[in-house]
MARTORLUM-489589 format. One record per residue (C-alpha): x, y, z. Coordinates in steps of 0.02 Angstrom, whole numbers, plus 50000, padded with zeros to 5 digits. Example, Ala and Ser with C-alpha at 12.3 -4.5 7.8 and 13.67 -1.06 7.14 Angstrom:
2
506154977550390
506844994750357
This chain:
42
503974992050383
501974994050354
502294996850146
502964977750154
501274971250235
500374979850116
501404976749948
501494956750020
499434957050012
499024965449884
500154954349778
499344939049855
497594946749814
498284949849633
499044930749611
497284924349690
496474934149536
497524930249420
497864948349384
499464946449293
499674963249222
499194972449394
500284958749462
501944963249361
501614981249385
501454979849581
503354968549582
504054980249454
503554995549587
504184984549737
505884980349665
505975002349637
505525003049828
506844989749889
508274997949767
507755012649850
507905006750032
509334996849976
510485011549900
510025022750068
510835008150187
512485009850107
């Protein structure tokens, strides 16, 4: 899954900023995206 690769570095390029509202913002969205994929396994 490509959307993990880029989620995974923009988060690091967030945390190396110290971008914490971009940061929270970007997790919050992620968590959305794995309920997502999570709720269309079952």
């Amino acid at each position: 899954m490509q959307f993990n690769e880029y989620f995974v570095g923009k988060l690091a390029v967030l945390a190396a900023t110290g971008d914490t509202k971009a940061l929270d913002e970007t997790y919050k969205s992620l968590l959305n995206l794995y309920r997502i994929g999570a709720s269309k396994d079952i």
